[in-house]
GUZATOR-66501 format. One record per residue: residue number from 1; chain; x, y, z of N, C-alpha, C in turn. Coordinates in steps of 0.05 Angstrom, whole numbers, padded with zeros to 5 digits. Layout:
// residues N
<rec nr="NUM" kette="A" n_x="X" n_y="Y" n_z="Z" ca_x="X" ca_y="Y" ca_z="Z" c_x="X" c_y="Y" c_z="Z"/>
...
This chain:
// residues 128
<rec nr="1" kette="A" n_x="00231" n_y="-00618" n_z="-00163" ca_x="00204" ca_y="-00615" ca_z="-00173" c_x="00201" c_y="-00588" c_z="-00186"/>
<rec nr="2" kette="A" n_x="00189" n_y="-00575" n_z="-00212" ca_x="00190" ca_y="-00560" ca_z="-00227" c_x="00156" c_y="-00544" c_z="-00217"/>
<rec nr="3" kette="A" n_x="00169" n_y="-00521" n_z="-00213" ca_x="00139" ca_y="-00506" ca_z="-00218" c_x="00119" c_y="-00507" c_z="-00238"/>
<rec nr="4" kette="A" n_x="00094" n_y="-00510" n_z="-00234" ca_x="00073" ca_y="-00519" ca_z="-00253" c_x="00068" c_y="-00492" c_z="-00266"/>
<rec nr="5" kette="A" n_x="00043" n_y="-00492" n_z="-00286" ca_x="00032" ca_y="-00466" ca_z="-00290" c_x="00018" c_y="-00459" c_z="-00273"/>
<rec nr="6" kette="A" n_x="00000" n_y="-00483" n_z="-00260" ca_x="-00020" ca_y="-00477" ca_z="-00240" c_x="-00003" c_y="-00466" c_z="-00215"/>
<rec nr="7" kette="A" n_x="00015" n_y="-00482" n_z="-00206" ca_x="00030" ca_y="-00465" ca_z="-00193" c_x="00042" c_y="-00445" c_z="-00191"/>
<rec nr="8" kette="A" n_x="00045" n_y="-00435" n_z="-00212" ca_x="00058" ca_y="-00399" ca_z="-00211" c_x="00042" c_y="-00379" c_z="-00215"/>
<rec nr="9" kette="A" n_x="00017" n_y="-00391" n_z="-00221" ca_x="-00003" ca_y="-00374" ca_z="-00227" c_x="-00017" c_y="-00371" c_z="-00196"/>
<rec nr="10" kette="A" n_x="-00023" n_y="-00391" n_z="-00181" ca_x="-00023" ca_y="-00385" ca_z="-00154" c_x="-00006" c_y="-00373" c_z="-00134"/>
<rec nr="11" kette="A" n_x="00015" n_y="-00385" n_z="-00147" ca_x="00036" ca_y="-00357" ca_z="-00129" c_x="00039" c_y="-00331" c_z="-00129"/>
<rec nr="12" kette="A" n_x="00034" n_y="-00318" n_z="-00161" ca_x="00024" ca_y="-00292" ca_z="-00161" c_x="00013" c_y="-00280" c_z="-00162"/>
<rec nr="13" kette="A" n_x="-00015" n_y="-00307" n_z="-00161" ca_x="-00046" ca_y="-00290" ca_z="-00150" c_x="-00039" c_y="-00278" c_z="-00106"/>
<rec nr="14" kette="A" n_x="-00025" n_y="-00299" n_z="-00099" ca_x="-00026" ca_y="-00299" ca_z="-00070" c_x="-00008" c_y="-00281" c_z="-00062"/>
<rec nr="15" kette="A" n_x="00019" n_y="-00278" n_z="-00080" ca_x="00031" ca_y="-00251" ca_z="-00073" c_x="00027" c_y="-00233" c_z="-00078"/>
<rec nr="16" kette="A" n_x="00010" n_y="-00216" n_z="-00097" ca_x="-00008" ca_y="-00197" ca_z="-00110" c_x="-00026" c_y="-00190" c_z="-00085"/>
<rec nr="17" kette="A" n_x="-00038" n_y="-00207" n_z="-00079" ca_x="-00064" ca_y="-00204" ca_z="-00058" c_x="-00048" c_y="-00195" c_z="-00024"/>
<rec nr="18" kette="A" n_x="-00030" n_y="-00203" n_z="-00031" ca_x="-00015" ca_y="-00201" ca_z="00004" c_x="00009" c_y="-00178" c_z="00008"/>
<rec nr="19" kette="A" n_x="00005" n_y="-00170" n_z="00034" ca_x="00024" ca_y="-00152" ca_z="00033" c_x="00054" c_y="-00154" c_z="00042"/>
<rec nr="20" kette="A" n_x="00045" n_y="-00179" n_z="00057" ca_x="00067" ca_y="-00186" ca_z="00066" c_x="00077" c_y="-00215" c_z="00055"/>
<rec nr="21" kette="A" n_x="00104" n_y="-00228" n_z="00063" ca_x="00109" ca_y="-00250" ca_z="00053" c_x="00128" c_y="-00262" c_z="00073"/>
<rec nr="22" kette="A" n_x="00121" n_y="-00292" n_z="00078" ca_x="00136" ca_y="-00300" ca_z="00101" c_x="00162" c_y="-00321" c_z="00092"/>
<rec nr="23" kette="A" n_x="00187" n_y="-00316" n_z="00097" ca_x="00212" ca_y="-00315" ca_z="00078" c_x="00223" c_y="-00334" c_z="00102"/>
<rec nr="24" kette="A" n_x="00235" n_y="-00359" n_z="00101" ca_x="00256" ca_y="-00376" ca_z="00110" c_x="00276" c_y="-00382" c_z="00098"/>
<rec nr="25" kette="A" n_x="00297" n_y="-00377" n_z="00106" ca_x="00317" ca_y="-00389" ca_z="00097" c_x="00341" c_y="-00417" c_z="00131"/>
<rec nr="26" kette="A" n_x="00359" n_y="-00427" n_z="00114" ca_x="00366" ca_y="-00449" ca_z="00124" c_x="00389" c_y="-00428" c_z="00153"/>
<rec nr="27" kette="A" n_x="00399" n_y="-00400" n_z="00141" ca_x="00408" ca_y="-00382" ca_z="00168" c_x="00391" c_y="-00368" c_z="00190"/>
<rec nr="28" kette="A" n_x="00373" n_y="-00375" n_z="00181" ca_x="00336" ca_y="-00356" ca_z="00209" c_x="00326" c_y="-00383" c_z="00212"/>
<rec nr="29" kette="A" n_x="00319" n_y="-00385" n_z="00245" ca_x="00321" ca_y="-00397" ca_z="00262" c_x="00285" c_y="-00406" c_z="00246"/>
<rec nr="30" kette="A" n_x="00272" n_y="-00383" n_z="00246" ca_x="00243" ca_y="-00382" ca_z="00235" c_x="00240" c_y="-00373" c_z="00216"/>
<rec nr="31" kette="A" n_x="00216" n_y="-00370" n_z="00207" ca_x="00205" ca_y="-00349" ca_z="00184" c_x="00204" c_y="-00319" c_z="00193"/>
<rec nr="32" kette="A" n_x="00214" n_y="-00303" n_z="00169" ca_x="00212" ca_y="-00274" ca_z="00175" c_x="00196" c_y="-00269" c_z="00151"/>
<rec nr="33" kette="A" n_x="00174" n_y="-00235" n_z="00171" ca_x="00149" ca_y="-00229" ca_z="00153" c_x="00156" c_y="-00204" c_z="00139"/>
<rec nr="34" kette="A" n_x="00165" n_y="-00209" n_z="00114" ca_x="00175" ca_y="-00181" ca_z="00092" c_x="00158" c_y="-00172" c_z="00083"/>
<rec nr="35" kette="A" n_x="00154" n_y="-00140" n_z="00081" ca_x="00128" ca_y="-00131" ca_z="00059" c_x="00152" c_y="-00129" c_z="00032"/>
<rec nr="36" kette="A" n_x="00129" n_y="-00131" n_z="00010" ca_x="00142" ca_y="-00139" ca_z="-00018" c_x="00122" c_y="-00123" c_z="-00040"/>
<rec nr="37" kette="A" n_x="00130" n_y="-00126" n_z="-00067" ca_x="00114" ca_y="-00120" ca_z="-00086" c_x="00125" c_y="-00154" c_z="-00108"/>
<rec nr="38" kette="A" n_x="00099" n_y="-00159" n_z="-00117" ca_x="00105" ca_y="-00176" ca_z="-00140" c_x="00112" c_y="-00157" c_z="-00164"/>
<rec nr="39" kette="A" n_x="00132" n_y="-00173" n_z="-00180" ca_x="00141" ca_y="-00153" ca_z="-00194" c_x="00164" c_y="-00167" c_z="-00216"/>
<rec nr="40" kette="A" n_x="00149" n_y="-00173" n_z="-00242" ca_x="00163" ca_y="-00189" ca_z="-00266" c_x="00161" c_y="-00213" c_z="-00251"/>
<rec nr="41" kette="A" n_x="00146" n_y="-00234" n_z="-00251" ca_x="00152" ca_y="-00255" ca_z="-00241" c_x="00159" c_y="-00265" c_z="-00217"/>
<rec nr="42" kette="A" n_x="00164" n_y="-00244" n_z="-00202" ca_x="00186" ca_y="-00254" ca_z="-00171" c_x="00173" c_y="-00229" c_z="-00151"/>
<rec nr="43" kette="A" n_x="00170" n_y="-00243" n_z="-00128" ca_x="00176" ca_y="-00223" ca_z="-00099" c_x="00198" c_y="-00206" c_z="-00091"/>
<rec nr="44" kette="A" n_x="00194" n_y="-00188" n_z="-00096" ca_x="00218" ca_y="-00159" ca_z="-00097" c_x="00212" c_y="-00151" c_z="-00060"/>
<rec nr="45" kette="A" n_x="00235" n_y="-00151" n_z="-00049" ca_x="00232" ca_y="-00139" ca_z="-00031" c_x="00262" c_y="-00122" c_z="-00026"/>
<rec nr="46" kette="A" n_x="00260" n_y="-00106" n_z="-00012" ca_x="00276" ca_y="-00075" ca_z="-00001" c_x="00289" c_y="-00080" c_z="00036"/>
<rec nr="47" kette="A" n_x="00314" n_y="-00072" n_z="00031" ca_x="00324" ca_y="-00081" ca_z="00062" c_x="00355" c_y="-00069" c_z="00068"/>
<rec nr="48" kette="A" n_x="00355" n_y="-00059" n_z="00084" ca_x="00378" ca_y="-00046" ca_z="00097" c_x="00372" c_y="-00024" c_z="00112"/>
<rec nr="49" kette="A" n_x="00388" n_y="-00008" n_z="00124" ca_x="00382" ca_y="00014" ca_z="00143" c_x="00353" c_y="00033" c_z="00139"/>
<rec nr="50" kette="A" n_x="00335" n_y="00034" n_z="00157" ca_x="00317" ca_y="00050" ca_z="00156" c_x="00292" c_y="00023" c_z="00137"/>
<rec nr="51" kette="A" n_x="00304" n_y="00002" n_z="00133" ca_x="00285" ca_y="-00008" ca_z="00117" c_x="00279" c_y="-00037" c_z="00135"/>
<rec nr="52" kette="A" n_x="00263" n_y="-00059" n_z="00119" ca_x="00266" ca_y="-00078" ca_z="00137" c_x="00291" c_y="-00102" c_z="00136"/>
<rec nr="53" kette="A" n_x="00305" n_y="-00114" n_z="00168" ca_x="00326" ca_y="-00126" ca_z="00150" c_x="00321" c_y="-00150" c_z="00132"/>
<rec nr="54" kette="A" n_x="00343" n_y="-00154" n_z="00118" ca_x="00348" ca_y="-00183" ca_z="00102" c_x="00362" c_y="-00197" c_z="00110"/>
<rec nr="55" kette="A" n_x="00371" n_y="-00192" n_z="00131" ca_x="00408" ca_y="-00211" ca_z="00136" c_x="00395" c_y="-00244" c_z="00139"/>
<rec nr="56" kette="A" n_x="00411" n_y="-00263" n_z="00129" ca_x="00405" ca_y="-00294" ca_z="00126" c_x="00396" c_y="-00295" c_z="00101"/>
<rec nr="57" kette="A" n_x="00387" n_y="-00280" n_z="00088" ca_x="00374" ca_y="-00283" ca_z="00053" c_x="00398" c_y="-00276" c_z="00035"/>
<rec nr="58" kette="A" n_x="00405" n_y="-00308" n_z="00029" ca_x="00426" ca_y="-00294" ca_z="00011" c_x="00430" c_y="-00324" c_z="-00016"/>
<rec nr="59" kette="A" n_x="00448" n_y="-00330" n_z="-00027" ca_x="00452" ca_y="-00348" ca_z="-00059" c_x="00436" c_y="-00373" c_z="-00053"/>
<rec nr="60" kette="A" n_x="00436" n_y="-00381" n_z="-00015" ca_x="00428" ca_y="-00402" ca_z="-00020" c_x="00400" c_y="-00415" c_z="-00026"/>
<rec nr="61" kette="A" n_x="00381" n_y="-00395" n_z="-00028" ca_x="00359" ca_y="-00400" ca_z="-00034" c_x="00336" c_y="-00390" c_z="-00006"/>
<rec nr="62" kette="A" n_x="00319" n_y="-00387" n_z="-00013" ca_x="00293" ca_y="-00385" ca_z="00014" c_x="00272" c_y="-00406" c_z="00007"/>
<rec nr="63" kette="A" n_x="00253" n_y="-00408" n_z="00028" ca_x="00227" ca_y="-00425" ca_z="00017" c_x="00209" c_y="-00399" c_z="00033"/>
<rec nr="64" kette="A" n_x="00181" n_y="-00379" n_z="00010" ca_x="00174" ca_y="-00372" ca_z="00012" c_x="00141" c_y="-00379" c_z="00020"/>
<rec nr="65" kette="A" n_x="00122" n_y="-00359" n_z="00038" ca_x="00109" ca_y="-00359" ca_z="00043" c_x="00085" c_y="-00341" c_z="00040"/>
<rec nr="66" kette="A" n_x="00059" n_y="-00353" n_z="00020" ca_x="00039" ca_y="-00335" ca_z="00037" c_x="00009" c_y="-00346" c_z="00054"/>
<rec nr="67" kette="A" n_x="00002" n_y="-00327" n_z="00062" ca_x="-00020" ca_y="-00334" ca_z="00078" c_x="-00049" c_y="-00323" c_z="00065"/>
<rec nr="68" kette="A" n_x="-00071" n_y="-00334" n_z="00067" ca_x="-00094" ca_y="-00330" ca_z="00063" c_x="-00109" c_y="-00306" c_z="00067"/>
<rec nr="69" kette="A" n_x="-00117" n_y="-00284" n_z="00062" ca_x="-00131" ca_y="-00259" ca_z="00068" c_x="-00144" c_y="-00278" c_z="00084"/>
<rec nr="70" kette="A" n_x="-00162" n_y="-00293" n_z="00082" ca_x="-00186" ca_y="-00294" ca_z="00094" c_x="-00186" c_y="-00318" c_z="00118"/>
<rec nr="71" kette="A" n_x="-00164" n_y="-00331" n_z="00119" ca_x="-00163" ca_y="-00336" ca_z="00147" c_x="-00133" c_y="-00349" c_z="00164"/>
<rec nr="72" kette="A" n_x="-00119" n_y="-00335" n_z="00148" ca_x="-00090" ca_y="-00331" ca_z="00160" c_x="-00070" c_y="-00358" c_z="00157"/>
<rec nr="73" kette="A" n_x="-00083" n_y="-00379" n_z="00149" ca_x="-00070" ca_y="-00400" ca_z="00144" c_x="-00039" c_y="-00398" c_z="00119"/>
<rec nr="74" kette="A" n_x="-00022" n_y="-00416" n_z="00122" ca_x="-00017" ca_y="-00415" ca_z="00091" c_x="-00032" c_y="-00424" c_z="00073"/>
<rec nr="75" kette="A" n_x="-00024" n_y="-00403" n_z="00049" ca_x="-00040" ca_y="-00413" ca_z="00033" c_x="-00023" c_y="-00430" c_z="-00002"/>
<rec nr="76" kette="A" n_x="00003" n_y="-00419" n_z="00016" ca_x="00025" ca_y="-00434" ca_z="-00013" c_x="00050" c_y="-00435" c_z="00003"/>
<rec nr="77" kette="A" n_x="00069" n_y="-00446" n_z="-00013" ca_x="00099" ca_y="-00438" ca_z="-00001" c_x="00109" c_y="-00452" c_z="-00022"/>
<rec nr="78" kette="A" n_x="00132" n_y="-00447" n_z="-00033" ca_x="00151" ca_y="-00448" ca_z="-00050" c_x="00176" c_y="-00444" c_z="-00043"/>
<rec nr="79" kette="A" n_x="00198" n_y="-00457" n_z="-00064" ca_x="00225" ca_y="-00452" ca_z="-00062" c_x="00236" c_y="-00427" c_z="-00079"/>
<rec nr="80" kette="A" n_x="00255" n_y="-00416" n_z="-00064" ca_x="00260" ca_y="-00393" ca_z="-00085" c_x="00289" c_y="-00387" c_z="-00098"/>
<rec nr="81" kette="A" n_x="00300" n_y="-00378" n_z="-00109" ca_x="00326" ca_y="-00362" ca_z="-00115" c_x="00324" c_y="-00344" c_z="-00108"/>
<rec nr="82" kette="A" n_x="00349" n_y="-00327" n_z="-00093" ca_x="00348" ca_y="-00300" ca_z="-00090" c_x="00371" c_y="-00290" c_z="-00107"/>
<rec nr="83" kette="A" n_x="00367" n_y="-00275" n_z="-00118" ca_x="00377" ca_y="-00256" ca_z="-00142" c_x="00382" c_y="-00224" c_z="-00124"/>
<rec nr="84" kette="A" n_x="00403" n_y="-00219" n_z="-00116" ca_x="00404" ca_y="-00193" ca_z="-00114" c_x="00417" c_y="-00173" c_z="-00135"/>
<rec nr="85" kette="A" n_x="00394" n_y="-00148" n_z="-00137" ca_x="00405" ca_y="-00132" ca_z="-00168" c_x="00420" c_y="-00113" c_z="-00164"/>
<rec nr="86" kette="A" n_x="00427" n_y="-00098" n_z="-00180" ca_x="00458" ca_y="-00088" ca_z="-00176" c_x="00443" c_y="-00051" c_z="-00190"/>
<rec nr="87" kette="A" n_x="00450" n_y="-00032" n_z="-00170" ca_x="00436" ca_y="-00007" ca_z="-00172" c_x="00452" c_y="00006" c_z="-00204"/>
<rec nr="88" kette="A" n_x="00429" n_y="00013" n_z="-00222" ca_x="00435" ca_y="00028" ca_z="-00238" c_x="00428" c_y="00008" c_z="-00265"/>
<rec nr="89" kette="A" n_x="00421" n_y="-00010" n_z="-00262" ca_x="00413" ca_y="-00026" ca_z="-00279" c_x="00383" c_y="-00026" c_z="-00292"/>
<rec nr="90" kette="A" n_x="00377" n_y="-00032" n_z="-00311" ca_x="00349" ca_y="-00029" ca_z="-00321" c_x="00335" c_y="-00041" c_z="-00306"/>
<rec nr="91" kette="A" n_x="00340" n_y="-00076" n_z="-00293" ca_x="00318" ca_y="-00090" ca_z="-00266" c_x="00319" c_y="-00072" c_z="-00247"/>
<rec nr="92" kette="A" n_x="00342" n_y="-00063" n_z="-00238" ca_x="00345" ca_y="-00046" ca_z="-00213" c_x="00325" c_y="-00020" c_z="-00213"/>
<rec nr="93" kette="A" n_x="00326" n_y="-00005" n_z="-00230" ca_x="00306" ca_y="00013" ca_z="-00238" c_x="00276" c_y="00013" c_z="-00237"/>
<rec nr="94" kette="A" n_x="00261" n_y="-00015" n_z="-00255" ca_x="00244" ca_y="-00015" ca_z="-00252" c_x="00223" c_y="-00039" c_z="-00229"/>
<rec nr="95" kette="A" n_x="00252" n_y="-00053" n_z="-00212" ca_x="00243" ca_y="-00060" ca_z="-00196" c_x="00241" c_y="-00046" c_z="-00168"/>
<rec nr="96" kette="A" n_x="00255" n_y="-00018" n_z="-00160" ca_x="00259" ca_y="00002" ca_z="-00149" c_x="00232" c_y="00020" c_z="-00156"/>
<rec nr="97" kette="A" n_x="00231" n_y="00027" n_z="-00175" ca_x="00201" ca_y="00042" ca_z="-00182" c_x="00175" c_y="00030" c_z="-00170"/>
<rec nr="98" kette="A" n_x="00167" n_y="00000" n_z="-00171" ca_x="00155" ca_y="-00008" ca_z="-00160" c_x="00155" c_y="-00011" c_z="-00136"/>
<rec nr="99" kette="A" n_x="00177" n_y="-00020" n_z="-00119" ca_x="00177" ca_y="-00020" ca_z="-00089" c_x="00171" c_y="00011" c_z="-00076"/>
<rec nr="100" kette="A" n_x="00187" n_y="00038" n_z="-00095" ca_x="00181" ca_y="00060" ca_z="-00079" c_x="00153" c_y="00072" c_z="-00083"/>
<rec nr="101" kette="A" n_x="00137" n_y="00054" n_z="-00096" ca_x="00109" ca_y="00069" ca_z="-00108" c_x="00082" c_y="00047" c_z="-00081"/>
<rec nr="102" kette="A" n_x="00102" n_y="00029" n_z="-00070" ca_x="00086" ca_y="00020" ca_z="-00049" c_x="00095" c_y="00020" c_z="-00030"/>
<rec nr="103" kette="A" n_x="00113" n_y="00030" n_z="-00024" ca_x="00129" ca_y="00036" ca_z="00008" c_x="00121" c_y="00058" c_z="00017"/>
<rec nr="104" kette="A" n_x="00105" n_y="00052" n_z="00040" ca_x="00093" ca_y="00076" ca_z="00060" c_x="00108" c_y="00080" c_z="00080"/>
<rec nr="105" kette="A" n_x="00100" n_y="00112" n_z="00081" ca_x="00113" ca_y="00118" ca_z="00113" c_x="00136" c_y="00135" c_z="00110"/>
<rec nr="106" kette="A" n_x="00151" n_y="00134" n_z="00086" ca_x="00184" ca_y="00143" ca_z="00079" c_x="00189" c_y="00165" c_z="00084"/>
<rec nr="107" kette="A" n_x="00206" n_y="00169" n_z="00101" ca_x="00209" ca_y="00190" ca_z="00115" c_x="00231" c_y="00207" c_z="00096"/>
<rec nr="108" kette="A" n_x="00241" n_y="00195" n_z="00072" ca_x="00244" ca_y="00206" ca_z="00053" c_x="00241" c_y="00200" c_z="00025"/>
<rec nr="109" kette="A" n_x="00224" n_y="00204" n_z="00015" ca_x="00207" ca_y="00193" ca_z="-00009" c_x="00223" c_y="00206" c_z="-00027"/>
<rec nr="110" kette="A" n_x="00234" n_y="00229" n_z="-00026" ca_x="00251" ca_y="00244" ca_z="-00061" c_x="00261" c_y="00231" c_z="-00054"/>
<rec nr="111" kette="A" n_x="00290" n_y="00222" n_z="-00039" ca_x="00304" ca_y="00212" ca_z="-00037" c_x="00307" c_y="00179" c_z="-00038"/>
<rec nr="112" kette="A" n_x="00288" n_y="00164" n_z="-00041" ca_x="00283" ca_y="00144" ca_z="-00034" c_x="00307" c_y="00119" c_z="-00048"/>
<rec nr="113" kette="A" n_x="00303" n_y="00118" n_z="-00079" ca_x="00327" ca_y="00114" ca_z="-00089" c_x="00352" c_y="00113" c_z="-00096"/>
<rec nr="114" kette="A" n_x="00361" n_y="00133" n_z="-00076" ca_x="00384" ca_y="00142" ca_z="-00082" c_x="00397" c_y="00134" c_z="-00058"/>
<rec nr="115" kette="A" n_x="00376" n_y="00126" n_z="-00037" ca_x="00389" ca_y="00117" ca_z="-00008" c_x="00388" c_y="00087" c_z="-00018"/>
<rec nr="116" kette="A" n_x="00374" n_y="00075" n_z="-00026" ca_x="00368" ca_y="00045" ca_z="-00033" c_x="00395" c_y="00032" c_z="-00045"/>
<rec nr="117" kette="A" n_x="00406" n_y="00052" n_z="-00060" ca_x="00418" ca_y="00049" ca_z="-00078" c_x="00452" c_y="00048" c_z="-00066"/>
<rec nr="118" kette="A" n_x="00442" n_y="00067" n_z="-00049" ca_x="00475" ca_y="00067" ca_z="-00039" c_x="00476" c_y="00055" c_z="-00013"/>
<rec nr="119" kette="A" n_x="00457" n_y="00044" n_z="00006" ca_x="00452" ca_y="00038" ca_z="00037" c_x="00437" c_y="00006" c_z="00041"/>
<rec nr="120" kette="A" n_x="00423" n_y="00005" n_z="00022" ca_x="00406" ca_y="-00023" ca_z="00019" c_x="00416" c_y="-00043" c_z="00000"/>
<rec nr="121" kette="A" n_x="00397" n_y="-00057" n_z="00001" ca_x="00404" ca_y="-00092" ca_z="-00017" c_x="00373" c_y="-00097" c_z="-00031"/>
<rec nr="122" kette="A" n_x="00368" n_y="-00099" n_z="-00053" ca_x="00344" ca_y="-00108" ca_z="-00068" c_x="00344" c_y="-00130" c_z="-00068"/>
<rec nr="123" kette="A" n_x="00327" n_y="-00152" n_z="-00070" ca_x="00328" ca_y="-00180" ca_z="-00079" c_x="00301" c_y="-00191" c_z="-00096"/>
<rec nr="124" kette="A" n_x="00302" n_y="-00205" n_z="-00107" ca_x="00288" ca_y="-00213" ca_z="-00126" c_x="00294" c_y="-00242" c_z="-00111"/>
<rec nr="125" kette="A" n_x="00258" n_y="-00251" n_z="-00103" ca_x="00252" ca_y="-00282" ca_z="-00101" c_x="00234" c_y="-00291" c_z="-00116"/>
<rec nr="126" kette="A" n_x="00251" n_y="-00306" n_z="-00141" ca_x="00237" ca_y="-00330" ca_z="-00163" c_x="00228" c_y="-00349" c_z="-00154"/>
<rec nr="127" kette="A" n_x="00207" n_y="-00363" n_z="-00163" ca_x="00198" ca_y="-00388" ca_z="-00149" c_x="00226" c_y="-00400" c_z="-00171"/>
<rec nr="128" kette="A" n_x="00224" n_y="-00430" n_z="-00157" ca_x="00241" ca_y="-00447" ca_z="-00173" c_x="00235" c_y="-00467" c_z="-00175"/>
């Protein structure tokens, strides 16, 4: 089944609006809750040491999740590709700029991409 317009346009009204995103894949027992940035089309999220993990998110695909600000339900879910980007690349860059411009808390913010880069895994989840 092919994503609609209506449907992608709801998906990145609801990932836009949310901070978090609730990520299954067919290796996690359950859903795990990632903070993300929407970002070119896809849910960008950040993961490895000091960050949150990813392990089970990998070629074979996830079915993503969000929930409703206003009363916690889902409010979409989709299938996704995961695309992981490769540091030093122009996606890598400016999908890295975005995640470090909404990641709180960083206990090293100069540094932020340069640990990402050498310690973490980026991924890009497309609806599909």
């Amino acid at each position: 089944m092919a994503v609609t317009a209506f449907d992608r346009a709801l998906i990145e009204e609801s990932a836009k609006k949310s901070s978090l995103v609730w990520v299954r894949s067919r290796d996690l027992p359950r859903a795990r809750p990632l903070w993300h940035v929407w970002h070119d089309g896809a849910v960008c999220v950040v993961g490895g040491p000091g960050e949150q993990p990813l392990d089970g998110l990998g070629a074979d695909g996830v079915v993503v999740s969000c929930r409703s600000k206003d009363k916690g339900g889902r409010l979409i879910a989709w299938p996704a590709e995961v695309t992981e980007l490769t540091p030093g690349t122009e996606e890598w860059e400016s999908t890295t700029a975005a995640l470090a411009a909404k990641r709180l808390n960083a206990p090293d913010a100069d540094g932020l991409a340069a640990r990402w880069a050498t310690d973490c895994r980026i991924l890009r989840l497309t609806p599909a």
